[in-house]
C-alpha positions as CSV (number, residue, x, y, z in Angstrom):
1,X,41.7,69.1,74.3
2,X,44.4,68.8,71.5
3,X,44.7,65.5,69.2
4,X,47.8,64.2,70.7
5,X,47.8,64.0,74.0
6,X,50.5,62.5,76.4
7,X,49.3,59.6,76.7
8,X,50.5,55.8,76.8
9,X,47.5,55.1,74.4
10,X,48.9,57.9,72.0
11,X,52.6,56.7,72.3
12,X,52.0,53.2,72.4
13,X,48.5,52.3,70.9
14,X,48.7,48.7,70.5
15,X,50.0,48.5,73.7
16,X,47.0,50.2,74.7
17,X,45.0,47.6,73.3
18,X,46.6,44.6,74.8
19,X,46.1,46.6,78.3
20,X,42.6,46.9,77.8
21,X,41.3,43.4,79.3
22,X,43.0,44.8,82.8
23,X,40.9,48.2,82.3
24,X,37.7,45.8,82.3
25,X,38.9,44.0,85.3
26,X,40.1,46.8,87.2
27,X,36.4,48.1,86.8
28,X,34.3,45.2,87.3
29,X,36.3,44.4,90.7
30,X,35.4,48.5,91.7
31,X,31.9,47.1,91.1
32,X,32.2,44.2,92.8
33,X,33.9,45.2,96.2
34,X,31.1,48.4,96.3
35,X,28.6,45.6,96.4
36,X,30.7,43.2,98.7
37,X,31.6,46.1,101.5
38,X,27.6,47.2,101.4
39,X,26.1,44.1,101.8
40,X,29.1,43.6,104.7
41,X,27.8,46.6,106.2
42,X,24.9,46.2,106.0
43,X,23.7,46.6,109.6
44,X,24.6,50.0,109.2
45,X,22.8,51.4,106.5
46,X,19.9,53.8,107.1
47,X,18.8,54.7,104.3
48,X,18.6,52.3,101.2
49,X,17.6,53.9,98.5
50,X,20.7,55.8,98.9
51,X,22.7,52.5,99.2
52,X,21.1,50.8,96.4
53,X,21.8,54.5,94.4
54,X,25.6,54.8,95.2
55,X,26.5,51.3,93.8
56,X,24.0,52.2,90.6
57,X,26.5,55.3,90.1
58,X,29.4,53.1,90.3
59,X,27.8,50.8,87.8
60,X,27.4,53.6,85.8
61,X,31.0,54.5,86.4
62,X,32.7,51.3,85.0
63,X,30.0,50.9,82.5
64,X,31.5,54.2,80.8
65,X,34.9,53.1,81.6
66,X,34.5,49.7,79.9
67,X,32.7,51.2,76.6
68,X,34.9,54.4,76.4
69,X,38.7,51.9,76.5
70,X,37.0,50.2,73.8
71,X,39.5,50.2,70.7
72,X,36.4,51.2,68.7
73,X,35.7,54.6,70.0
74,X,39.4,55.2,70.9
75,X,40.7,57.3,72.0
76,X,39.1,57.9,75.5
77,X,38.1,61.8,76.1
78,X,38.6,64.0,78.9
79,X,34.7,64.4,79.4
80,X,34.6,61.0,79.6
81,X,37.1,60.6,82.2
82,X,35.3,62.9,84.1
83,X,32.6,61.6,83.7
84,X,33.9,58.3,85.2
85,X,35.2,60.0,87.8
86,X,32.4,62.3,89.2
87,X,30.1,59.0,89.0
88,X,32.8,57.1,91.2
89,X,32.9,60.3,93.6
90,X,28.7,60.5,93.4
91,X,28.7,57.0,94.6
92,X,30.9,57.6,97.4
93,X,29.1,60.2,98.8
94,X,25.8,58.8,98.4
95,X,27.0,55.7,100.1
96,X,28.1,58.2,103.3
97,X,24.5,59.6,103.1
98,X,23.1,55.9,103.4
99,X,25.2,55.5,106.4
100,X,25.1,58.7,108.0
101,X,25.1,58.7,111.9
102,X,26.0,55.2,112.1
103,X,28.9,54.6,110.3
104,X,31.1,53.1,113.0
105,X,34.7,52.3,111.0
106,X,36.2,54.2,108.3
107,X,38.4,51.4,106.9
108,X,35.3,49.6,106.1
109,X,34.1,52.8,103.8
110,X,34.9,51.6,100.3
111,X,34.1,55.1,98.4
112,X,37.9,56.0,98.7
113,X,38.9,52.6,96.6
114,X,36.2,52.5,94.5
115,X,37.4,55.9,93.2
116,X,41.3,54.8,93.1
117,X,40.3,51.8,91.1
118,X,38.4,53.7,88.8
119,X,41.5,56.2,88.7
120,X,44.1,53.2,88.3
121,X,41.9,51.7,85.3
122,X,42.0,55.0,83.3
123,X,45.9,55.1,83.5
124,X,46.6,54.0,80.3
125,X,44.4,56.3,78.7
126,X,44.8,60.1,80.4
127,X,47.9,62.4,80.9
128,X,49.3,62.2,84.2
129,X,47.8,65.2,84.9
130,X,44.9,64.6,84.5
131,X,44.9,61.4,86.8
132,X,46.3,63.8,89.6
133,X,43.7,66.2,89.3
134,X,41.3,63.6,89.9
135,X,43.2,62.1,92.5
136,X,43.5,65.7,94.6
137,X,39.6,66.6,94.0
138,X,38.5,63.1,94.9
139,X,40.9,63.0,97.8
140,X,39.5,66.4,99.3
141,X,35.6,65.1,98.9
142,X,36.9,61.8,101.0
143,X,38.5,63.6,103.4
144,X,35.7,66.5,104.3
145,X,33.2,63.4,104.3
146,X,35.5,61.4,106.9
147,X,35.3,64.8,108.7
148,X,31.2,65.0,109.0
149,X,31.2,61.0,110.3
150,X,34.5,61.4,113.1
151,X,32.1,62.0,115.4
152,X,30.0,58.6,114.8
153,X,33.7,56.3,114.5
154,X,33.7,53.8,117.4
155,X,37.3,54.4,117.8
156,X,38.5,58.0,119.9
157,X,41.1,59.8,117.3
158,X,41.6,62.8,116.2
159,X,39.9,63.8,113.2
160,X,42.9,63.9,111.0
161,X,43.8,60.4,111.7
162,X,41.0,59.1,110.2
163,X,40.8,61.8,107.1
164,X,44.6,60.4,106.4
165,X,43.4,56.8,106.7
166,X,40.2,57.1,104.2
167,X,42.5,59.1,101.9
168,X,45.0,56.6,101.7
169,X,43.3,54.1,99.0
170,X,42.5,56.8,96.7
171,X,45.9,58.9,96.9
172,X,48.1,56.1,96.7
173,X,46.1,54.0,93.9
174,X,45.9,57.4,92.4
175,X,49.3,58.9,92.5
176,X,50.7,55.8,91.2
177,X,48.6,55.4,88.0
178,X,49.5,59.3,87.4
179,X,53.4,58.5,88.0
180,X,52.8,55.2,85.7
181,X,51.2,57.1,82.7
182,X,53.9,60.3,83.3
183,X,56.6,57.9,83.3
184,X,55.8,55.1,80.6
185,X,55.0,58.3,78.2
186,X,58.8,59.7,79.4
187,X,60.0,57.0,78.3
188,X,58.4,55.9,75.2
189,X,59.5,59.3,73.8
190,X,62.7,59.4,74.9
191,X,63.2,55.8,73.3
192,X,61.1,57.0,69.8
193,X,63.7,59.6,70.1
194,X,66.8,58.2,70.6
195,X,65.2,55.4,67.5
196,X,64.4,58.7,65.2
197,X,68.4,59.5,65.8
198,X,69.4,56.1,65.4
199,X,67.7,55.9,62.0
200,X,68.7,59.4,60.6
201,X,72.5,58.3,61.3
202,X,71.6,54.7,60.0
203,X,69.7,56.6,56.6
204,X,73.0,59.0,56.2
205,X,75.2,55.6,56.0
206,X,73.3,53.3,53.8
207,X,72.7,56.6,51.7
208,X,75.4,55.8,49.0
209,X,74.0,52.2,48.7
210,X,70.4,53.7,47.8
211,X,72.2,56.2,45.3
212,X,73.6,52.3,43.7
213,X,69.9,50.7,43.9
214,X,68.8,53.5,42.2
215,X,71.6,53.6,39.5
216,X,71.2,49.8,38.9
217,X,67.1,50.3,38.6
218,X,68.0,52.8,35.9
219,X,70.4,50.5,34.2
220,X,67.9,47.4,34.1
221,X,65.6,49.9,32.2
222,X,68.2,50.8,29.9
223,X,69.0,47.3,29.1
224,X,65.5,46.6,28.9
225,X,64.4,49.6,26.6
226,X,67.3,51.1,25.2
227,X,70.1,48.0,24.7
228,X,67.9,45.7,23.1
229,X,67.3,48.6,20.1
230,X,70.8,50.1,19.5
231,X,71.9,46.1,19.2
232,X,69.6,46.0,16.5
233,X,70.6,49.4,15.0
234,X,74.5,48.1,15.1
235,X,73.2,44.4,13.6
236,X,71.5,45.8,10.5
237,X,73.9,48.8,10.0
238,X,71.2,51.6,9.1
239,X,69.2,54.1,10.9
240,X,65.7,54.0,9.1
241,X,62.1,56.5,9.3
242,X,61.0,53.7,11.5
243,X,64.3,53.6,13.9
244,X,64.1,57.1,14.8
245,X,59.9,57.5,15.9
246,X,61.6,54.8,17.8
247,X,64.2,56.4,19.4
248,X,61.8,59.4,20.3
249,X,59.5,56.7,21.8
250,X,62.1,55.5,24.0
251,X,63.6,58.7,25.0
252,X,60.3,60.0,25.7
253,X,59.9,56.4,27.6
254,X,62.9,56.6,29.7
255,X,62.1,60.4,30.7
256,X,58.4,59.8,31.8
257,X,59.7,56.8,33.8
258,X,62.5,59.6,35.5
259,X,59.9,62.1,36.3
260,X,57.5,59.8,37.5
261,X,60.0,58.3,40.1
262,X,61.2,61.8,41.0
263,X,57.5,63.0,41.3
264,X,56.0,59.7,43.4
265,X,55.0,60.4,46.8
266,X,55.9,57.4,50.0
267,X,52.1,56.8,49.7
268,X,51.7,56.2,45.7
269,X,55.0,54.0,46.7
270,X,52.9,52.5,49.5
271,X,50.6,51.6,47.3
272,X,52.9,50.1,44.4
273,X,55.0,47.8,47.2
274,X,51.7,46.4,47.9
275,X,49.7,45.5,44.7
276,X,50.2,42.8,43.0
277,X,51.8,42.2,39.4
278,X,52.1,46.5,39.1
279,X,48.4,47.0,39.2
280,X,48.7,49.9,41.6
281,X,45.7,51.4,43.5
282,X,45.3,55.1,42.6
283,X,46.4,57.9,44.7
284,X,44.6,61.3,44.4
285,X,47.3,64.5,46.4
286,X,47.9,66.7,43.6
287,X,49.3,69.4,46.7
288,X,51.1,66.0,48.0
289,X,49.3,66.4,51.3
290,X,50.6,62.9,52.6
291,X,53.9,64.8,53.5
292,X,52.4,66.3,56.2
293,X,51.8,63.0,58.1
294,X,53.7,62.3,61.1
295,X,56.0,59.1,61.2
296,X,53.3,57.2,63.3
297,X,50.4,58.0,61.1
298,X,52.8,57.3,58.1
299,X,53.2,53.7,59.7
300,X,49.9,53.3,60.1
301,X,48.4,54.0,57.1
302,X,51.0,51.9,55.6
303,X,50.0,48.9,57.7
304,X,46.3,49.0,57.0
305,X,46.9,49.6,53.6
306,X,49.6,46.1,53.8
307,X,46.6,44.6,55.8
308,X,44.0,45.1,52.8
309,X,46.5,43.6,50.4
310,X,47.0,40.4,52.3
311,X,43.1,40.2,52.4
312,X,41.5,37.5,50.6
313,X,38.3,40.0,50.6
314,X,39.6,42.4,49.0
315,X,40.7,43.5,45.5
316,X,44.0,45.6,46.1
317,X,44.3,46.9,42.7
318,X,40.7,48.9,43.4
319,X,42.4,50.5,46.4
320,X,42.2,54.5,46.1
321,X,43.1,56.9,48.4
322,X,41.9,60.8,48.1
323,X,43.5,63.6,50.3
324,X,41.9,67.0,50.1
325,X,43.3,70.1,51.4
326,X,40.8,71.8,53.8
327,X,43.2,73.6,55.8
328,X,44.0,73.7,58.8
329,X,43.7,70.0,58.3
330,X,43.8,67.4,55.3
331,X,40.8,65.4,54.6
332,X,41.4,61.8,53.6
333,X,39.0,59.2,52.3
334,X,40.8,55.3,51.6
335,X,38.3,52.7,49.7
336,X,38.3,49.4,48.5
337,X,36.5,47.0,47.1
338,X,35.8,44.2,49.3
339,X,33.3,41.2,49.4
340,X,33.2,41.6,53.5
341,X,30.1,42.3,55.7
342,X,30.1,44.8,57.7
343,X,30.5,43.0,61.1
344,X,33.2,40.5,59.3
345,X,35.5,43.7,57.7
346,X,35.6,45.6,61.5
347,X,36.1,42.8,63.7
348,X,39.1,41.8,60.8
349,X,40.4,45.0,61.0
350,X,39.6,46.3,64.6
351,X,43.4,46.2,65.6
352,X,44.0,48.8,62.5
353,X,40.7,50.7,62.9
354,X,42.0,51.2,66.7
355,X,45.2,52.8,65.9
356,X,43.9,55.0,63.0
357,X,41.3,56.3,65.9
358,X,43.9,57.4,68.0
359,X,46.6,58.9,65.5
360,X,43.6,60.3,63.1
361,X,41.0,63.0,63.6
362,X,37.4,61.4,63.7
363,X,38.0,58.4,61.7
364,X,34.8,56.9,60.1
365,X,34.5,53.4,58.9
366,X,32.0,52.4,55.9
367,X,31.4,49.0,54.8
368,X,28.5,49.8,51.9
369,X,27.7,47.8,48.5
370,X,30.6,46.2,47.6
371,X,33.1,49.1,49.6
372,X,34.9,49.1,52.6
373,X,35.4,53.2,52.9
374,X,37.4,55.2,55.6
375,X,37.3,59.0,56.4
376,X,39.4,60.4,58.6
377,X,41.2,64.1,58.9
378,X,45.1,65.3,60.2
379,X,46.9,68.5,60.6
380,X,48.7,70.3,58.4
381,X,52.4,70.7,60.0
């Protein structure tokens, strides 16, 4: 499985997030109705230790669903997925066996729903793909068990009739999740795109105004450094031993403060917008790894970074970040100091943590001593 998927939890994470109450719903009701339409039915169950087993499995089923949404262990695998899945499918075909030889209605079954809710719920989290998949191989296990209980069906139909009416629920609940997650992911790029285009044009305009911001930061220094001494060289008329170590100091000032601008990377600069009164955090990327971040994880390392500064329980100024080059990928480590418990310092951050999960490789949070410590890996590009 690759790192970035096409997902609407990859394109949109916190929108993800704020989807994920309707994931927990979406798989509670699967539990529920399995429950409902059994005990409904129940004059037509045979065997209940098969019964009781099939709504165990979809138990099981949401259970997964529910912990593997969570923003905490984000994002949600393909084994898990399918795991999801093959529980909704086991339950539906246990729940046949329960009922076999006397199941008299097939729009009364509810395997078929059970598995489209559980298919609908994972939406925000899979490829479109991968919903279809699950839709076809759940679809054909409905339909050959609609075939083996024709026989038993009160109503006289042809076989087909009723392997199109049990198939229904799943295929259309489904399709449509796999046409929601192809299209909202369509979309979402084609909107980051045309914003990426936007903003070059937008960067190539406001260019020369940058170029200005820059020449007027260089000015203030000179007045600052460089004004204040050749006033007092003009006032007193002389050039002493003392005015000219001076001079070197400054010119040796004025070019370290030149080289260190040219050299600073966007995430030393990160760090400087951020802490207060210039006590910067410390950056370690002597290769200058951050430029291999994408724009998204760019933004988000810059928002929990923002997020620690506007802490109360934290000291920004202690804020470090390491990158180490282990290639094919870059190994970060971020740490702060922060007064925090554990519990208090992920529940604060669990928005942040959520997003780093899905744009970062195997992100590992650390709240020890008097540290809040992250881990967490990217590709080199």
């Amino acid at each position: 499985m690759s790192d970035r998927e096409a997902t609407a939890q990859q394109v949109d994470p916190l929108g993800a997030l704020n989807m994920r109450p309707v994931t927990v719903v979406i798989a509670l009701f699967a539990v529920a109705l399995a429950i409902g339409r059994t005990l409904a039915q129940v004059d037509e169950v045979m065997r209940d230790g098969f019964s009781i087993m099939s709504i165990v499995f979809v138990v099981i089923a949401a259970a997964t669903l529910i912990v593997a949404s969570s923003p905490l262990r984000a994002p949600l695998r393909r084994t898990r997925f399918v795991a999801v899945v093959a529980c909704g499918v086991l339950g539906m075909l246990l729940a046949a066996v329960a009922t076999a030889g006397h199941d008299v209605m097939v729009r009364d079954d509810w395997g078929s729903t059970v598995i489209g809710l559980l298919i609908l719920a994972c939406a925000p989290y899979r490829p479109g793909r991968d919903l279809l998949v699950a839709t076809v191989v759940s679809a054909v296990a409905v339909g050959i068990v609609v075939l083996l209980e024709a026989p038993t069906f009160a109503t006289q139909a042809p076989a087909l009739v009723f392997v199109a009416v049990g198939v229904t629920p799943v295929v259309a609940l489904g399709v449509g999740s796999a046409v929601y997650s192809a299209n909202f992911v369509r979309q979402v790029s084609q909107w980051t795109d045309r914003a990426e285009s936007l903003t070059a044009e937008r960067a190539s305009e406001v260019r020369s105004g940058i170029a200005r911001s820059v020449q007027q930061d260089r000015v203030t220094g000179l007045n600052r450094d460089v004004v204040p001494f050749f006033t007092s060289l003009v006032e007193r008329g002389e050039v002493t031993d003392a005015d000219t170590r001076r001079a070197g100091e400054v010119a040796t000032l004025i070019r370290e403060r030149i080289v260190a601008d040219a050299d600073r990377s966007w995430l030393e600069q990160a760090l400087l917008d951020v802490c207060p009164n210039g006590e910067a955090g410390t950056v370690v990327d002597r290769s200058r790894l951050a430029d291999h971040m994408t724009t998204d994880q760019r933004t988000a390392v810059r928002a929990i970074v923002n997020a620690m500064s506007v802490d109360d329980a934290t000291r920004t100024s202690s804020l470090g970040i390491v990158l180490h080059d282990d290639a094919p990928l870059v190994r970060a480590l971020l740490r702060v100091e922060s007064t925090s418990t554990d519990a208090a310092a992920r529940q604060h951050f669990a928005p942040y943590f959520a997003v780093l999960r899905i744009l970062f490789r195997d992100l590992q949070v650390d709240v020890n001593g008097s540290f809040l410590t992250l881990r967490f890996s990217y590709d080199q590009h």
